[in-house]
Every structure is written in structure tokens, then in C-alpha cells.
C-alpha positions in Angstrom: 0.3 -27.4 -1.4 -1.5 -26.7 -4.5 -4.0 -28.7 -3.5 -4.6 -27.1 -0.2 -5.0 -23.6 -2.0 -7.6 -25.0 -4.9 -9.6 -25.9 -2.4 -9.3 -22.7 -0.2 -10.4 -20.6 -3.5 -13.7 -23.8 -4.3 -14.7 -23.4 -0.5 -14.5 -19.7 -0.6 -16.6 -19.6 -4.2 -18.8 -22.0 -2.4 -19.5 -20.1 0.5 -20.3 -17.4 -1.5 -22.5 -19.2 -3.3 -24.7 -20.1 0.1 -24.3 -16.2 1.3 -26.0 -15.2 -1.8 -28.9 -17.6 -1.6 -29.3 -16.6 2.1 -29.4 -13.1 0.8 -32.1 -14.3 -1.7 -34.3 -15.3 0.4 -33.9 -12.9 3.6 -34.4 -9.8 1.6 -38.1 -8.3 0.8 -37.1 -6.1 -2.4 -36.8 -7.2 -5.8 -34.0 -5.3 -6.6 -32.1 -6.1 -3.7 -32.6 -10.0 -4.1 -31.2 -9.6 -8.1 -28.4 -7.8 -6.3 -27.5 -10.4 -4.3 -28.2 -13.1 -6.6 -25.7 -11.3 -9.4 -22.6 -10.6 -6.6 -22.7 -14.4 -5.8 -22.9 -15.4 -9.2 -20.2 -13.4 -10.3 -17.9 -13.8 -7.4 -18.7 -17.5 -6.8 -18.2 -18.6 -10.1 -14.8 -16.6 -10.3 -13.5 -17.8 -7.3 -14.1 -21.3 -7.9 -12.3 -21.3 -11.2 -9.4 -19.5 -10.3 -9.6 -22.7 -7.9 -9.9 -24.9 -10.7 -6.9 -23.3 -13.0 -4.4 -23.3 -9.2 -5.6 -27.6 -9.0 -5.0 -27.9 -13.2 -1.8 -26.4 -14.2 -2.1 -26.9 -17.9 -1.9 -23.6 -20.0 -5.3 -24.6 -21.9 -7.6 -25.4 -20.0 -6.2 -22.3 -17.7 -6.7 -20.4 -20.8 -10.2 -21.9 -21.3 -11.2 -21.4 -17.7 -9.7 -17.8 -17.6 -12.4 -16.9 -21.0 -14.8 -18.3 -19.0 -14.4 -15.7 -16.3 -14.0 -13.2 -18.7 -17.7 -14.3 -20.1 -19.2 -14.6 -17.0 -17.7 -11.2 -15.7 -19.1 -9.0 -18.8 -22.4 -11.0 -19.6 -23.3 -11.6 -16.0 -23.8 -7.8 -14.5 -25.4 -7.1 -18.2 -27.7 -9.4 -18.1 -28.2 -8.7 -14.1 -28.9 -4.4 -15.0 -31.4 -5.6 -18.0 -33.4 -7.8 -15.5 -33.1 -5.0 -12.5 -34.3 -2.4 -15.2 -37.5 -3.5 -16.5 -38.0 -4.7 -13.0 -37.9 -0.8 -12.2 -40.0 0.3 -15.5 -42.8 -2.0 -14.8 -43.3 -2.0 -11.5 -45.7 1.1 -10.2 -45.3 0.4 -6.4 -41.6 1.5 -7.0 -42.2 5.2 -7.8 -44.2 5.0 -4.9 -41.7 4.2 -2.4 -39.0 6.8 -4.3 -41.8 9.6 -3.6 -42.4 8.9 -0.1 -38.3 8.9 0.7 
């Protein structure tokens, strides 16, 4: 049974995985793609370690697993505004398109 609901979490985080390259490449805008890219990052990656930690029941490598979320989770959307940011500051065409709505 524990086996059946690892894998349920690993297929989910992997499916999330493919939704967010889909998203990558079907939208136009930057910003949008980096949004898509960070939401399937984060959530992927979480989902398939909490897999991981349900298939490995020892308390340390749970504990190891459950830092690595915790990294992932505070670095990723970080590191995900700092890209989307000077994304906004260098590119001209987007004041454009903020004037014209």
C-alpha cells in the first residue's frame, strides 16, 4: 500500500513536471514562461519527494528529503522573482505593452 501511494505522489510530481514544459513552450511572454517554469519546479520537485519519504520510511533520509523541500521552496521562487525582475527592468518592449493596456 505504501508503495501504491509513493508512486501516486512520483506520477503526480511528474506530471507536473510535463504540464510545465508544455506551458514553457505554448506561452509567447517571458514572464509567463518563468512562471510556469518556477510552479512546476517547485511543485514537481515537492511532490515527488514527499513520494520518496512515503516509499523510504527512515527518519533521516525523511529528514534529509524534508530540508530539501524546505531549500527548494525558499530558494526556488527567489531566485524565480530575481530572473522575472531584471527580465522586467531591461526589457523596453514591456513598458510598451503596460501603456497600451
Amino acid at each position: 500500500m505504501r508503495e501504491a501511494i509513493a508512486a501516486v505522489f512520483i506520477i503526480m510530481g511528474l506530471i507536473v513536471f510535463l504540464l510545465s514544459i508544455f506551458g514553457i513552450f505554448r506561452f509567447k511572454y517571458v514572464l509567463n514562461r518563468i512562471h510556469a517554469a518556477a510552479l512546476g519546479d517547485t511543485l514537481g520537485l515537492a511532490s515527488i519527494v514527499v513520494g520518496l519519504m512515503i516509499l523510504d520510511m527512515n527518519f533521516f533520509a525523511g529528514a534529509k528529503l524534508f530540508l530539501i523541500i524546505l531549500f527548494f521552496w525558499m530558494s526556488g521562487p527567489i531566485a524565480t522573482h530575481s530572473i522575472a525582475k531584471v527580465e522586467v527592468l531591461t526589457n523596453k518592449s514591456y513598458e510598451e505593452r503596460v501603456r497600451e493596456k
